[in-house]
N, C-alpha and C positions, 0 to 999 in steps of 0.2 A: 617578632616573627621573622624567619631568615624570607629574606627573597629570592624567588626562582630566577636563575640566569633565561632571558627571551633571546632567537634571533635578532643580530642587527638589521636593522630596514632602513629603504630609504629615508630622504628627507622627507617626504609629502606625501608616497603613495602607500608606504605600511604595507610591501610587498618585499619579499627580499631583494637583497642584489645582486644584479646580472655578472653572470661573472666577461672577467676583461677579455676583450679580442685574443688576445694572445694562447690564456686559456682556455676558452673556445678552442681556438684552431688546433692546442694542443691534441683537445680531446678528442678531435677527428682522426679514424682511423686512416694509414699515411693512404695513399694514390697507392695502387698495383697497377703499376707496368709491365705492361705484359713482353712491351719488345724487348727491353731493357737485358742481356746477355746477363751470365753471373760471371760475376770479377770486372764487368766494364768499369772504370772509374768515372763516378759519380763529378767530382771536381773538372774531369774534363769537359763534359757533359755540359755544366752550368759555365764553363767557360765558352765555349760554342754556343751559350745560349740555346742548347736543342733543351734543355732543362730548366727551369725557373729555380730564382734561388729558392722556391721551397721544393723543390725538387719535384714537379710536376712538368708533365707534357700536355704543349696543346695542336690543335689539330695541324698547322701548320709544320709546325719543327719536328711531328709525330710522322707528313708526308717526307721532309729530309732525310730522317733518321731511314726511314722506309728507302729510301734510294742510295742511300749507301750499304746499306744491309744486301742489296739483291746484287750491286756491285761486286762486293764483297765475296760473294759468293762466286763470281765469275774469276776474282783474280785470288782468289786463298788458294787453289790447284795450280795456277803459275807461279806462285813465288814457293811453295812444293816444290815445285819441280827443280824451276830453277836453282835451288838450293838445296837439292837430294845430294849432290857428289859433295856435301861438307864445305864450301866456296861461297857461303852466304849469297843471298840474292843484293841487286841494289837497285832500286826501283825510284823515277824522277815522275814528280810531279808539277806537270803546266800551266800556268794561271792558279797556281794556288790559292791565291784570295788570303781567307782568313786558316787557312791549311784542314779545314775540318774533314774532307776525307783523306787526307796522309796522318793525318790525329789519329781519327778512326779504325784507320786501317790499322795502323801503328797497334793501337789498344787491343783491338779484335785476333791479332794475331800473334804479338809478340804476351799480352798480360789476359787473354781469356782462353783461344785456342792452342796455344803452345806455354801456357802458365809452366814455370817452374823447370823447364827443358831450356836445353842448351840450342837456343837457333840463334844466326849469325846473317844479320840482313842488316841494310841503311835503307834510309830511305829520305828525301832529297826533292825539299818544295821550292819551287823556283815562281819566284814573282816577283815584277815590278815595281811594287808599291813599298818603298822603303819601309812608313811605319806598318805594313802589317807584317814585313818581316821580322821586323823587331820583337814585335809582340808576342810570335807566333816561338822566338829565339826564347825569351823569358819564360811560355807554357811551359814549352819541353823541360827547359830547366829545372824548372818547379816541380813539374811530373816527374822528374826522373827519366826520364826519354831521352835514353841516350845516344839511339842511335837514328838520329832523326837531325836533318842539316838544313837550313834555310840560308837561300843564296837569292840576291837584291838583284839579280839581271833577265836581260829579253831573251827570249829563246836563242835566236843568234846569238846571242854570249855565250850563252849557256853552252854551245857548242864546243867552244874551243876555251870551254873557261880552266884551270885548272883546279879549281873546287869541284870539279866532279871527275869522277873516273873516264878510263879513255871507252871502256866499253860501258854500257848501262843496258840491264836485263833486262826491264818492263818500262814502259812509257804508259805515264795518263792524263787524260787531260779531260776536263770534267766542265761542259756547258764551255768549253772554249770559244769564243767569238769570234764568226767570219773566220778571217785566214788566220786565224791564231791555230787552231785544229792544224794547217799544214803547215804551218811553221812547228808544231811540235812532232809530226810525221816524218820534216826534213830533218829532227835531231834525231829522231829515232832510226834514220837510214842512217845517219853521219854516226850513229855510237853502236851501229850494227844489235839495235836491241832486238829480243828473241821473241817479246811479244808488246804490242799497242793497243790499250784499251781507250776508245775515244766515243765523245758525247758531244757530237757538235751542235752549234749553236750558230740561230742568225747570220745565217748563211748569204751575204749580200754580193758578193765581187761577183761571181758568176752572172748573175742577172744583172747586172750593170753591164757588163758587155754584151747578154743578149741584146739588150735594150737598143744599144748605141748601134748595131745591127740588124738590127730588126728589116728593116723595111726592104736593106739587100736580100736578107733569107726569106722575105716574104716572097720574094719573086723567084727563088731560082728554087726552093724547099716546100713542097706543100708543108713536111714537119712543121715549120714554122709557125703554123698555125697554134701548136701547141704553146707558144707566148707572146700572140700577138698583144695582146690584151693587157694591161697592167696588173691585174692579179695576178694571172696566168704565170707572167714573167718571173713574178718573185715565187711563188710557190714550183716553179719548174727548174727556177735557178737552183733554188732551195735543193730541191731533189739530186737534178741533175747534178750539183757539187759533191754530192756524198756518193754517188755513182762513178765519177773520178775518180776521186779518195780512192773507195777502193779497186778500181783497175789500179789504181799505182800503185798500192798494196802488194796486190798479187804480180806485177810488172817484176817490182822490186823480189819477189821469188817469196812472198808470205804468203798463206791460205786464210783467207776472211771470211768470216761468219759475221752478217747481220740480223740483231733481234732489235726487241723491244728492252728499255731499260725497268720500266716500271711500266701501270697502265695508264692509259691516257688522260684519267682523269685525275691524275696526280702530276703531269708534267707535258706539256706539247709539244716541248724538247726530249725525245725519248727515243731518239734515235741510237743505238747500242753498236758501235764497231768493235770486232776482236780481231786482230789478225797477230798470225804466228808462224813464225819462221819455223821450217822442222830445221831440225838436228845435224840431218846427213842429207845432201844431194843425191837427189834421185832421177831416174829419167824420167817418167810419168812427169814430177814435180817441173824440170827445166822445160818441158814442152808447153806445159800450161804457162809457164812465167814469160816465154815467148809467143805464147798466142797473145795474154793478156799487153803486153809491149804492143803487138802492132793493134790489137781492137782497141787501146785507147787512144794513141793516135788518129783512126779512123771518126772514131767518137768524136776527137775535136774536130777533124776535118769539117767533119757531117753538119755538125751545131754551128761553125762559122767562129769558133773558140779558138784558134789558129795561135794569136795572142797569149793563150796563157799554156803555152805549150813549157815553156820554163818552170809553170808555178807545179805543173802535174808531171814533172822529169821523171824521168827514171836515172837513180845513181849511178854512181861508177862503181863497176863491181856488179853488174848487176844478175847476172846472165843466170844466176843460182842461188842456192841458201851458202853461209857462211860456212 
């Protein structure tokens, strides 16, 4: 008699066999991402680690992607702009880190919203940390990104470096630490750029010299009252620093808009600066830029900030837009 072919089965339990992990996972239908752009590159993606090599998002790198998306959206109509008369924009980026939002941007604008079209832009991560230069040199490579520079220097380098152009159109600087935010402010006056998109971060110098003052402002300022306190201090220094910022902003002859960058419960860092120099000198414009000169001077007066009258200068050149 022929015999019948049976399932193979385990050794011992005469149940078939499981199939192996791999096949499993295969049979799972993939992850829909929903944030996920069409044309973004995947490979960058999992290089930034906002993607897992099986190409999933989790809550975490789902909140990053999310705050460069909403960025994104604030600076894709400046570098537009900037790059309407055919003259390519060139846009530096501050503390780059691991470069994921100059990546980003890069992707979002040059290989999703401008796919296949002739636009002519650089764009130019500047950071201290040698190897993630390196690394960040090798991406692009890889990716084909070509028009994307990584340069090993401190902002003060950066100034007078000759790897970068003598003008630069957009300035960003993303969770910049303490005074790192106005040291990328002061390259952005020194390369006469037309507009600064800034996210600051840990804001500490200010409150430090509250602090070492205090006890004088307590006597001559009721104000004072507002940092007598140790918390007080740092959450007012906090404040008050980005209230500088932008009077010097506007000093300098730009118009500032502050928002929010995302919501709160995605970042406690979310403080959003924009400021943009217009075009053509106006009168309107030059009256505000010298109201804004002497109310921040007054400001520091007032706070007993006298000391960081250097750090909140107003350029040379100042009196107007470019």
């Amino acid at each position: 008699m022929q015999k019948t072919s049976t399932p193979s089965t385990g050794p011992s339990t005469g149940k078939p066999k499981r199939k192996t992990l791999a096949a499993a996972q295969a049979a799972k239908p993939a992850q829909v991402i929903e944030e996920l752009r069409p044309g973004q590159s995947i490979e960058l993606l999992q290089e930034l680690h906002i993607l897992t090599r099986e190409g999933k998002l989790n809550q975490d790198t789902r909140r990053k992607l999310k705050q460069v998306y909403h960025l994104f959206q604030f600076i894709e109509p400046l570098l537009g702009e900037v790059s309407s008369d055919g003259h390519g924009f060139t846009l530096a980026d501050h503390g780059a880190g691991k470069s994921y939002l100059g990546f980003i941007l890069y992707d979002l604008f040059f290989n999703v919203a401008h796919r296949g079209e002739p636009v002519n832009g650089h764009i130019y991560g500047i950071e201290t940390r040698a190897e993630l230069i390196e690394k960040s040199r090798a991406l692009a490579a890889r990716l084909g990104f070509a028009n994307m520079s990584f340069l090993n220097l401190s902002v003060q380098e950066a100034t007078t470096s000759a790897g970068l152009p003598p003008q630069v159109d957009i300035v960003t600087a993303l969770h910049a630490c303490d005074t790192a935010t106005d040291d990328a402010i002061a390259f952005g006056l020194a390369k006469q750029a037309r507009h600064m998109v800034l996210v600051p971060c840990c804001q500490a110098e200010v409150a430090g010299v509250l602090k070492k003052s205090r006890a004088l402002n307590l006597g001559r300022n009721p104000l004072a009252e507002l940092w007598r306190h140790p918390l007080h201090t740092r959450e007012f220094g906090s404040q008050i620093t980005n209230v500088l910022r932008c009077l010097q902003l506007e000093a300098n002859g730009y118009q500032v808009t502050v928002t929010e960058l995302v919501g709160w419960e995605h970042s406690m860092k979310n403080e959003l600066i924009l400021a943009s120099r217009p075009a053509l000198p106006n009168v309107a414009n030059m009256a505000k830029t010298r109201a804004a000169q002497t109310r921040l001077q007054e400001v520091l007066a007032e706070l007993g900030l006298g000391q960081l009258t250097a750090r909140f200068a107003v350029g040379a050149g100042d009196a107007g837009p470019a």
